[in-house]
C-alpha positions as CSV (number, residue, x, y, z in Angstrom):
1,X,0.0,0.0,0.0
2,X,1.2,3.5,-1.0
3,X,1.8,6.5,1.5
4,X,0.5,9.1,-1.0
5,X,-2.3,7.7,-3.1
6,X,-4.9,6.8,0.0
7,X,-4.6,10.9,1.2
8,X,-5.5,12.8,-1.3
9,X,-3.9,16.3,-0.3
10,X,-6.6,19.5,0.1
11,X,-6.2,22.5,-2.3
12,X,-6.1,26.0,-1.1
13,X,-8.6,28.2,-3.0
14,X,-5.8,31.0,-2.6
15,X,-2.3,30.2,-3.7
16,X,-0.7,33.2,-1.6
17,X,-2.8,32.5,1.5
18,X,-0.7,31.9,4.4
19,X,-1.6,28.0,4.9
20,X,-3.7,26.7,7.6
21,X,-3.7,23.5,9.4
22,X,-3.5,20.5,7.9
23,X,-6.1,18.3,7.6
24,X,-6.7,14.9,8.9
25,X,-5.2,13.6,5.5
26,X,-2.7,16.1,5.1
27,X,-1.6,14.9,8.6
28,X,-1.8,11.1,7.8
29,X,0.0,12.0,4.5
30,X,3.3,13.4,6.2
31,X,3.4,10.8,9.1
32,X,3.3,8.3,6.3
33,X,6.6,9.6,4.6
34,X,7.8,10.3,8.3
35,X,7.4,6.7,8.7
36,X,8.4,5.4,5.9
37,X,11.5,7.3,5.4
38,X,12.4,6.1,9.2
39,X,11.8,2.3,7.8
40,X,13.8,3.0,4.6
41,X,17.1,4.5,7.0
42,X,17.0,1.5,9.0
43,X,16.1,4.2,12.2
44,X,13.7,1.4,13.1
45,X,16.1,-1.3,13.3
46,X,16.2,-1.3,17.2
47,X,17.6,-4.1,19.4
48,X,14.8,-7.1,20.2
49,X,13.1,-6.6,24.1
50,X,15.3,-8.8,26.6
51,X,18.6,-8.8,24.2
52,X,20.4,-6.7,27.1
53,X,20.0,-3.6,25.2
54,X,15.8,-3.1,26.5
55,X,17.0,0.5,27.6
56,X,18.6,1.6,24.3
57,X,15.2,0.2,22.6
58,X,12.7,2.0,25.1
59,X,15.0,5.5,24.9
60,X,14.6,5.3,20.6
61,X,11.1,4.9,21.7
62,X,10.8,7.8,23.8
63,X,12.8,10.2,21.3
64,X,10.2,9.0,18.5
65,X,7.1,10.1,20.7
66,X,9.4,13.6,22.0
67,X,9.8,14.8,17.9
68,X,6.1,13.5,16.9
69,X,3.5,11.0,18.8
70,X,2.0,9.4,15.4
71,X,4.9,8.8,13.9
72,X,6.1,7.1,16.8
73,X,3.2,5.4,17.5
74,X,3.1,3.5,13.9
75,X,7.1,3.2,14.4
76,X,6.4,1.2,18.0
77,X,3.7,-1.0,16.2
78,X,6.1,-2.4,13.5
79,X,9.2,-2.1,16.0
80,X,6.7,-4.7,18.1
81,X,5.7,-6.9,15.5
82,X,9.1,-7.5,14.3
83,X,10.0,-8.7,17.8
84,X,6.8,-10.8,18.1
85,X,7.0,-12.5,15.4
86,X,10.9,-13.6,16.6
87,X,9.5,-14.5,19.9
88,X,7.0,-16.9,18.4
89,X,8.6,-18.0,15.4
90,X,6.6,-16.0,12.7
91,X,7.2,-15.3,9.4
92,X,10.8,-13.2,8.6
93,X,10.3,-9.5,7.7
94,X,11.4,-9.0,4.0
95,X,13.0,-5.8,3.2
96,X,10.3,-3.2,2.3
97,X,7.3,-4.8,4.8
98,X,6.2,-2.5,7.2
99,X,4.2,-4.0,10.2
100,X,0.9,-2.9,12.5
101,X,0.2,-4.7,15.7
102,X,-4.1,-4.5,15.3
103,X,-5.1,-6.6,18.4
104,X,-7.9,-4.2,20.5
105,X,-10.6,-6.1,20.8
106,X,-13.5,-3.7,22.5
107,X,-17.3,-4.9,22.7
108,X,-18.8,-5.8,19.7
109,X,-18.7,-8.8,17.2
110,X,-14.9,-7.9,16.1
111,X,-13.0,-10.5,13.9
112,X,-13.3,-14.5,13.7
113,X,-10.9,-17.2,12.3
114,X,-12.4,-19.9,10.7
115,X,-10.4,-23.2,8.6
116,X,-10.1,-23.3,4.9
117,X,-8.6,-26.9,4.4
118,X,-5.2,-26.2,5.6
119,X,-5.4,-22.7,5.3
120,X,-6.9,-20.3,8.0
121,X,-9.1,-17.3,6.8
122,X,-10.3,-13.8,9.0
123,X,-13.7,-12.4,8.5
124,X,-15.2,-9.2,10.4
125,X,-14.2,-5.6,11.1
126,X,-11.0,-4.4,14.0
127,X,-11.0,-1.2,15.7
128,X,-8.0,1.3,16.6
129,X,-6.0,-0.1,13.3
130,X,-3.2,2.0,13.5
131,X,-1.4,2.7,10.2
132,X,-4.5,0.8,8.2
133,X,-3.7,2.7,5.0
134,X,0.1,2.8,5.4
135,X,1.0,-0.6,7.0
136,X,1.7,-3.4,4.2
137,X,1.1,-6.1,6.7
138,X,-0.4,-6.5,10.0
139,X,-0.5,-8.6,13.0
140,X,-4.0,-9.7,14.0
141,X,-5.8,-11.4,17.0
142,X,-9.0,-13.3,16.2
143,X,-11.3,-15.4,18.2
144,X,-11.3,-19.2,16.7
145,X,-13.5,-22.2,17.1
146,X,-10.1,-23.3,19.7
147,X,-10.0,-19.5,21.1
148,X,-7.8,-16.2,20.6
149,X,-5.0,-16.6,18.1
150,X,-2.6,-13.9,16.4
151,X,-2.2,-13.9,12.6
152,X,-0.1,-12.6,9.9
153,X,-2.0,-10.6,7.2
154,X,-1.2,-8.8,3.9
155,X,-3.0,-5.5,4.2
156,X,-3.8,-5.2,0.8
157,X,-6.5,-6.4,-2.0
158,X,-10.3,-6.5,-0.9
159,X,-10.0,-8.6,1.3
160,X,-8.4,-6.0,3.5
161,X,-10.7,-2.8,3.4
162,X,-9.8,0.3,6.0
163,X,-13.5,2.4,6.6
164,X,-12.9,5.6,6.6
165,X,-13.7,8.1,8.9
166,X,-14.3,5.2,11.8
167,X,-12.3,6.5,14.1
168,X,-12.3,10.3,14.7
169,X,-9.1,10.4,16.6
170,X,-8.2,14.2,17.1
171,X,-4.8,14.0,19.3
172,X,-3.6,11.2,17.0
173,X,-5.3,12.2,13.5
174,X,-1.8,11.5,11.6
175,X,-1.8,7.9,13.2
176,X,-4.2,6.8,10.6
177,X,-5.8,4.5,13.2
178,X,-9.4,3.2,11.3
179,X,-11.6,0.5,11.4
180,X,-10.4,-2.3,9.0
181,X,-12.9,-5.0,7.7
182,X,-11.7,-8.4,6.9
183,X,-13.6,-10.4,4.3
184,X,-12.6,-14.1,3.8
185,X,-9.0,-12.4,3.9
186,X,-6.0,-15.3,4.0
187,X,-4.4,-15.1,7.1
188,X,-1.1,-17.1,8.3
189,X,-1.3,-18.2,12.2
190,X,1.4,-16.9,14.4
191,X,2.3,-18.7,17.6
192,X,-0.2,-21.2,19.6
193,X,-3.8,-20.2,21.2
194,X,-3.5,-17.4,23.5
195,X,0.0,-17.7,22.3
196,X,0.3,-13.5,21.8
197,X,-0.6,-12.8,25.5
198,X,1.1,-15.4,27.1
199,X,4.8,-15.1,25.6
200,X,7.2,-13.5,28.0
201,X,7.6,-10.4,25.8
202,X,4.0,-9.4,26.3
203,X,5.0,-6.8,28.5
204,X,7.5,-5.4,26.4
205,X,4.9,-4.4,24.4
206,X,3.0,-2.3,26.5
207,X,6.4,-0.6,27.7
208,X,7.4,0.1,24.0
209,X,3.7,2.0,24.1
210,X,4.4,3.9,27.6
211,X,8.0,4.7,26.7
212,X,6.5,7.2,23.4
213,X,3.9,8.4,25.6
214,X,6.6,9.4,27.9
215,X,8.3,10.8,24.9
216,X,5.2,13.3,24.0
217,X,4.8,13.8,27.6
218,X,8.2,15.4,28.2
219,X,7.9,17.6,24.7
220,X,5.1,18.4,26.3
221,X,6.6,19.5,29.8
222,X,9.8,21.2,28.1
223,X,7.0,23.5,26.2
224,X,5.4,24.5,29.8
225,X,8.7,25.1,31.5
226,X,10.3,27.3,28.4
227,X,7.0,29.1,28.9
228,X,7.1,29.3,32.4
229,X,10.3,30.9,32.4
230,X,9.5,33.7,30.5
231,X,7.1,35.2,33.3
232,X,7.8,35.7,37.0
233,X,5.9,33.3,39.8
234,X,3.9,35.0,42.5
235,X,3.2,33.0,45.5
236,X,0.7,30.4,44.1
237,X,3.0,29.0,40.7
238,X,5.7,28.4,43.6
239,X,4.1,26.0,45.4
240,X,6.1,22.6,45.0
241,X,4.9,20.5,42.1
242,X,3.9,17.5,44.3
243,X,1.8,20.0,46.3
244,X,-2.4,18.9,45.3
245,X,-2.8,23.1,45.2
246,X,-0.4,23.9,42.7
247,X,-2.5,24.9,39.5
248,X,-1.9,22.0,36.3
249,X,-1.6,24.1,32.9
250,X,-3.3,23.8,30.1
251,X,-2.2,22.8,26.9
252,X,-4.0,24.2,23.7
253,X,-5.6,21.0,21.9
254,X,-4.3,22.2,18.8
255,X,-1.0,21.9,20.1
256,X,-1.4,18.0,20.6
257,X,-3.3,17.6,17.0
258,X,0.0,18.5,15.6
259,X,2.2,16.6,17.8
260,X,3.6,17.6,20.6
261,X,5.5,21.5,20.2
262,X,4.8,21.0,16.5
263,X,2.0,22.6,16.0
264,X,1.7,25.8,14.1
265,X,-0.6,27.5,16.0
266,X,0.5,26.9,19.1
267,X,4.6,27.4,18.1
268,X,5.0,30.6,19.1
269,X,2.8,33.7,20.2
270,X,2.0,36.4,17.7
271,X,1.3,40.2,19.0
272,X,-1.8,40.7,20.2
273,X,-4.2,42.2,18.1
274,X,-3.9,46.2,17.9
275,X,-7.5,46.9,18.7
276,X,-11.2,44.7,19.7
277,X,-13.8,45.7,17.4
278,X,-17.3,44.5,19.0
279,X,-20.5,44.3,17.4
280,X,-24.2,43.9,18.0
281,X,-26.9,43.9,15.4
282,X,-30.1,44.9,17.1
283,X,-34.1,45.0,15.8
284,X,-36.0,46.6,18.6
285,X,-33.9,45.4,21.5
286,X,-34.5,48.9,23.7
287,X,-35.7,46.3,26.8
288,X,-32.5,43.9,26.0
289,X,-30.2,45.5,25.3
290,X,-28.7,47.4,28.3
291,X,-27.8,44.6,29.9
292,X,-25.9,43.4,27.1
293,X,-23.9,46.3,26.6
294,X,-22.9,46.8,30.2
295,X,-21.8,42.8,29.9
296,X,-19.7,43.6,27.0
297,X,-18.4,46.7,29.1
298,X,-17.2,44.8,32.2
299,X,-15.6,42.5,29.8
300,X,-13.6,46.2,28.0
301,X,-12.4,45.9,31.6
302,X,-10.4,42.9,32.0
303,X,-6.9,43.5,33.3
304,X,-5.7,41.6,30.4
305,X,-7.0,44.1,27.9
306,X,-5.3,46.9,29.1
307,X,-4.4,49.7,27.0
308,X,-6.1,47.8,24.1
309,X,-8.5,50.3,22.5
310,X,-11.8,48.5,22.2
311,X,-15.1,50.2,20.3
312,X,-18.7,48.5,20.6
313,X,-20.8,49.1,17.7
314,X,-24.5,48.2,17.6
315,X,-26.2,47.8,14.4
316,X,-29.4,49.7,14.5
317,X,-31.8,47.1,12.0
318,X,-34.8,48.7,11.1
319,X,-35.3,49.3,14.5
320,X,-39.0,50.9,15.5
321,X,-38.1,51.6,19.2
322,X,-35.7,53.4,21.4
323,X,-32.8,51.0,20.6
324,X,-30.3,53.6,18.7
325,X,-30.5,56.1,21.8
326,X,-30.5,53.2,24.9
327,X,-27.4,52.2,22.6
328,X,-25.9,55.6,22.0
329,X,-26.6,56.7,25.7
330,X,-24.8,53.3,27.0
331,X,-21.8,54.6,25.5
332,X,-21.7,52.3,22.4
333,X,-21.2,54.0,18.5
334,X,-24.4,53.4,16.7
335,X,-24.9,52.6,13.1
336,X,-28.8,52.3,11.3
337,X,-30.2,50.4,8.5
338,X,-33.2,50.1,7.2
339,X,-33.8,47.0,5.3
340,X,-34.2,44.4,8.4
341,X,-31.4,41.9,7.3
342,X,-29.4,41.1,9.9
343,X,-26.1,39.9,7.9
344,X,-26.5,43.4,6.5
345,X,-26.1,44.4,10.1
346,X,-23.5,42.2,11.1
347,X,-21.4,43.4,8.1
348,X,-22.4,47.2,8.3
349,X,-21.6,47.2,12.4
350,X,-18.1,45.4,11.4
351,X,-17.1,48.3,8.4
352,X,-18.0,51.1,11.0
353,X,-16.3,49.9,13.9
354,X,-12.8,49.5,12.0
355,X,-13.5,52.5,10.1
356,X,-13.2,54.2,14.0
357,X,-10.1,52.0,14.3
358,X,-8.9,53.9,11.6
359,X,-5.1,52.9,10.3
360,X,-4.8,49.9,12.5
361,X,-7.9,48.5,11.6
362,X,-6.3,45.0,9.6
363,X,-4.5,44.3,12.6
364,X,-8.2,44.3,15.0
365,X,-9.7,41.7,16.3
366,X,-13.4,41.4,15.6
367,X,-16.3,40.0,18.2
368,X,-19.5,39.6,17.6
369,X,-22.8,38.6,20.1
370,X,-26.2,39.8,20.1
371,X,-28.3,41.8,22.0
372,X,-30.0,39.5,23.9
373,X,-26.9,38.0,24.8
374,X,-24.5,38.4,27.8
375,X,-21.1,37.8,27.9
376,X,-18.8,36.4,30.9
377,X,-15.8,39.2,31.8
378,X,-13.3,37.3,29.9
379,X,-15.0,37.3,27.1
380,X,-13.0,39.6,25.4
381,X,-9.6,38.4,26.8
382,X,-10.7,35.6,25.9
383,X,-10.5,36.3,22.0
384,X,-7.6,38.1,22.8
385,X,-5.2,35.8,23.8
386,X,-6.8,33.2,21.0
387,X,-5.7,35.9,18.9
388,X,-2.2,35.8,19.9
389,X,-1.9,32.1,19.7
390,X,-2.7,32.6,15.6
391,X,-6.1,31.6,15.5
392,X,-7.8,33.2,12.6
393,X,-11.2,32.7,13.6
394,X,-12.9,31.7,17.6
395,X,-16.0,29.8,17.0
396,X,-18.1,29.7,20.2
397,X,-20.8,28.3,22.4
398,X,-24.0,29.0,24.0
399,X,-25.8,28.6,27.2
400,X,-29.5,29.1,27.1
401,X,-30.9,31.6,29.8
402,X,-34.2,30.6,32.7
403,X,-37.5,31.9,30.8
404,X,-40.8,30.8,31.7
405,X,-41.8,31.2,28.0
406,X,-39.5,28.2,27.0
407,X,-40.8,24.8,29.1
408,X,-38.7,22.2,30.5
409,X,-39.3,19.6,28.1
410,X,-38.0,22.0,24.8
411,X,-35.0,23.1,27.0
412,X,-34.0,19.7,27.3
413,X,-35.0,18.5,24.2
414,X,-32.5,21.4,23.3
415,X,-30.1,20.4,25.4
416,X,-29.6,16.6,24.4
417,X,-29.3,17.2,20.9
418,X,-26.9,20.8,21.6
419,X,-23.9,18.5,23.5
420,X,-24.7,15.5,21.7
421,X,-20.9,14.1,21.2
422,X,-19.4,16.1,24.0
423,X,-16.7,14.5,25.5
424,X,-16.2,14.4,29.4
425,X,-13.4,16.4,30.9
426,X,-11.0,17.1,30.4
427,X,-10.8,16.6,26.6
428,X,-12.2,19.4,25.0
429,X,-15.1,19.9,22.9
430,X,-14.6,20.5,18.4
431,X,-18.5,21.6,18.8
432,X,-20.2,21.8,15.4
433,X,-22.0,24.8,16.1
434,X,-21.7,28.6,14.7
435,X,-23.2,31.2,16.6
436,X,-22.8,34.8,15.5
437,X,-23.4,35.6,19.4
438,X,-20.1,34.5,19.9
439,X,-17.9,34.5,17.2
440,X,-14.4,36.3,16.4
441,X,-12.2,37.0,13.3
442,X,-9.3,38.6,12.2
443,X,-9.9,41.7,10.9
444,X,-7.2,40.7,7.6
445,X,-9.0,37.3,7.5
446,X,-12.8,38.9,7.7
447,X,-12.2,41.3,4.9
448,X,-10.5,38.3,2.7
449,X,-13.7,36.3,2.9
450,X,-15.6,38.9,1.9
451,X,-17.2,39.6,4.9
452,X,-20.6,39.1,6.3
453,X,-23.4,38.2,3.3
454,X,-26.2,39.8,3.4
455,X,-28.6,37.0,4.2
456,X,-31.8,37.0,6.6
457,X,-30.1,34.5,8.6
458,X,-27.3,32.0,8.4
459,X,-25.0,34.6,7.7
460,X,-22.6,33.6,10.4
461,X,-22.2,30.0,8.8
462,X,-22.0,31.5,6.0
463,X,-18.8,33.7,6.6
464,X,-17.0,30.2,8.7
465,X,-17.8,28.4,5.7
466,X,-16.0,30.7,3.4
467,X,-13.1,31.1,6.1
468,X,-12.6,27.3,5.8
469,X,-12.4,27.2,2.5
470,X,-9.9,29.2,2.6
471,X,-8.1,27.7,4.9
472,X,-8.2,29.9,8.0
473,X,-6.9,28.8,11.5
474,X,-10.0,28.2,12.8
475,X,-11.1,27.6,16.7
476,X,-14.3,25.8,18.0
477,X,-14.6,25.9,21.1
478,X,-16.7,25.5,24.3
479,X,-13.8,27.3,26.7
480,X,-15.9,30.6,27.2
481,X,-19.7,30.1,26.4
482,X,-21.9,33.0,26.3
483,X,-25.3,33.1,28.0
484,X,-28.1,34.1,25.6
485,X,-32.3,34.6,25.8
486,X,-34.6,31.9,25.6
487,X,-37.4,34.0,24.0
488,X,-39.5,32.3,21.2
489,X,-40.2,35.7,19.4
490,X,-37.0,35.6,16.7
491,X,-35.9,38.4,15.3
492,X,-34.7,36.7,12.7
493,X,-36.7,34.7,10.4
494,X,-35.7,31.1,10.9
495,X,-33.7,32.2,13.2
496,X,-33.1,30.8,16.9
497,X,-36.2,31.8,18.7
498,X,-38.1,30.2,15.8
499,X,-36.2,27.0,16.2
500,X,-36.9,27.2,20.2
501,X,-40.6,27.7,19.4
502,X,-40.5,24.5,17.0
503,X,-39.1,22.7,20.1
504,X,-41.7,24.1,22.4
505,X,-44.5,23.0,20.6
506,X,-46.4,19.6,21.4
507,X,-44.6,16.5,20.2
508,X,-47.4,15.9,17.9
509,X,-47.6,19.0,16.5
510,X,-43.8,20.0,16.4
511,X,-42.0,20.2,12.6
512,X,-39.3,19.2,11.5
513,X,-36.5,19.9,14.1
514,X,-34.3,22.0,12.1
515,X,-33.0,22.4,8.9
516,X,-31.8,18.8,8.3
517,X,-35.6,18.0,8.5
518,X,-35.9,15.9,11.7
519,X,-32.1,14.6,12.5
520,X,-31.0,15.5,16.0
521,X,-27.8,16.8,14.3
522,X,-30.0,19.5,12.4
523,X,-29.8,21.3,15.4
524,X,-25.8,21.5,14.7
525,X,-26.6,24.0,11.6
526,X,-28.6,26.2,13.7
527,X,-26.5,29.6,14.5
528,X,-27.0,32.7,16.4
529,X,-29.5,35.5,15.8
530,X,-30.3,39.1,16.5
């Protein structure tokens, strides 16, 4: 099996935009040719577990997983099925064959061995198949009429299918580790029953896996510490690192999608952004709207901001009530439209605001929430320092606010589908959402997309969609949620409140739950609104 003809590579719609990340091929791509040009130096030639040189082996381990986790983690998987099949008197490996080690067997009907004459045949699907589209052969436990066994199999034909997309594995995208289905596929038996856990050298194995993660672990560590020692410690970083009280830093997730210190976004800090530009769109939010404005105003506050100019602009759409003077009289700049549209808004709120920037207006940072929306006091130093990490874009979250309008049962409803596929702490959370209540954008990267479109709603999606496709640096996150109304009047049409009176209504009488016509995840594609 090739390295480059199972990824094909993405193309940038802009030849002289600044690249973003890669993407999941992209990633499995280069730790392919990482790989294979290891194989091809003879870098993975490493002494055999128990031949009195375990230490040297475990150490090449542990470099591997320092300088990248995937590629070591497909290196450790042919380094220990080279050695198990010495152990148990396998097969030799030829010159050219590089190996897996698939043996995970979770719940679920995985693979069986059945007798072909003399010949022994695997049928069924593996999980966690590291290196499925790189490996050329692969090590395999299946359960037999006589019980587990380990075979030798030639990853290739269709007999031996990887299904793509199986496994979305974010930390270890480049590890290519997918599902692999086995039909009728010829398969050469290694060892005895049982024979693969019972050898002495079982053990090795799991060491060989522990000694990358202490690898990644320690590139990992020497990141925190070069970045610890660029600020002074008050009182609470001294306390002793044994000490339950001292605080455990976070590491950006990005930074471990790329291996560990390799990431681009997370290489090196960029200067923060020379000004926040913050906009609201409104339609008739006189009653809302103070409260959001003084929320955005303790967030102008944050120690973190300081000396950052930061101008709040509301977006005045078609409004019929007192919203341009509650907004002008709460100290934000106010801009009014006519034509009730709120991407109009959205965009028209963005031009004026870095028009008051004035010259430094491509180097801004631009927020956006709504009127009914409040945001925590970090908000904006939030944004901030994603900013300075090199994000182009900070996708957001939402909390829904208490309202007796909306009842239990649609707030649930809302809930179950909203963090459907959240995982627990403390991994973090790619949402799928877009919510123009809390977005943010580089000002250069907004104005190369083209901005906001004019659309009655969607607009938000809209403008991601376009920043992906031009492959913008792009964060979505659940870090710093924003808490927004619950009302069921939108003022938007289609837009949230709408969906939240869909939910609202009797089961029997409710539509469609979103635009996706019924699936839970069409409640993914619903975005923020005015």
């Amino acid at each position: 099996m090739t390295t480059d003809a199972a990824y094909p590579l993405r193309t940038d719609p802009d030849p002289g935009a600044e690249p973003g990340p890669p993407g999941p091929a992209e990633l499995c791509r280069a730790v392919a040719r990482r790989f294979t040009a290891l194989f091809d130096g003879g870098a993975l030639s490493l002494p055999l577990p128990g031949s009195g040189r375990t230490r040297e082996r475990f150490r090449r381990l542990a470099d591997l997983g320092r300088e990248d986790l995937c590629v070591a983690r497909l290196a450790e998987g042919h380094t220990d099925a080279v050695a198990i099949l010495h152990e148990l008197g396998g097969p030799a490996v030829r010159p050219g064959e590089r190996w897996g080690v698939w043996a995970a067997h979770p719940p679920g009907p995985g693979v069986h061995a059945h007798r072909d004459g003399a010949a022994w045949r695997l049928t069924g699907v593996k999980p966690y198949c590291s290196g499925a589209q790189t490996c050329t052969h692969a090590l395999v436990t299946a359960d037999s009429d006589d019980g587990r066994r380990l075979f030798a199999v030639r990853v290739a034909g269709p007999a031996v299918v990887p299904v793509p997309g199986t496994w979305q594995a974010v930390g270890m995208a480049g590890s290519d580790s997918l599902d692999v289905r086995f039909s009728d596929a010829p398969a050469e038996p290694v060892g005895d029953v049982d024979g693969y856990v019972r050898r002495p050298g079982f053990q090795h194995g799991g060491l060989g896996v522990a000694a990358c993660w202490l690898g990644g672990a320690r590139a990992v560590a020497a990141t925190l510490f070069a970045e610890a020692g660029r600020h002074p410690l008050d009182a609470r970083h001294r306390l002793h690192p044994a000490d339950p009280r001292a605080p455990v830093p976070r590491r950006d997730p990005a930074a471990l999608a790329g291996g560990a210190g390799r990431s681009g976004v997370n290489a090196g800090r960029v200067p923060r952004p020379a000004a926040l530009a913050v906009v609201v769109p409104a339609h008739n939010e006189a009653r809302e709207l103070p409260a959001a404005l003084r929320a955005l105003r303790a967030a102008a506050r944050h120690p973190d901001l300081a000396g950052l100019p930061v101008v709040t602009v509301v977006a005045a759409d078609a409004c019929t009530d007192a919203t341009p003077t509650v907004a002008a009289r709460l100290g934000a700049a106010v801009v009014e439209l006519p034509g009730r549209n709120v991407g109009a808004a959205r965009a028209a709120g963005v031009d004026h605001a870095l028009r008051l920037l004035g010259p430094g207006a491509d180097r801004a940072w631009i927020a956006t929430t709504d009127a009914d929306t409040l945001v925590p006091p970090h908000w904006l130093a939030h944004h901030a320092h994603r900013a300075r990490q090199g994000w182009h874009c900070v996708v957001g979250t939402v909390r829904l606010r208490r309202s007796p309008s909306l009842p239990e049962r649609a707030r649930a409803l809302h809930d179950s589908h909203y963090f459907a596929g959240r995982p627990g702490a403390p991994y973090p959370w790619a949402h799928p959402h877009v919510h123009g209540a809390n977005l943010g954008v580089a000002a250069r990267r907004y104005r190369a997309a083209g901005g906001f479109p004019p659309l009655a709603h969607g607009e938000d999606r809209a403008l991601v969609a376009v920043l992906e496709e031009h492959g913008c640096r792009i964060l979505r996150t659940d870090e710093c949620p924003v808490r927004t109304s619950a009302r069921l009047d939108s003022r938007a049409p289609h837009g949230f409140g709408a969906f939240l009176q869909n939910l609202a209504l009797p089961t029997e009488a409710a539509a469609p739950v979103g635009p996706a016509g019924g699936s839970p995840a069409g409640l993914r594609t619903e975005t923020g609104r005015k």
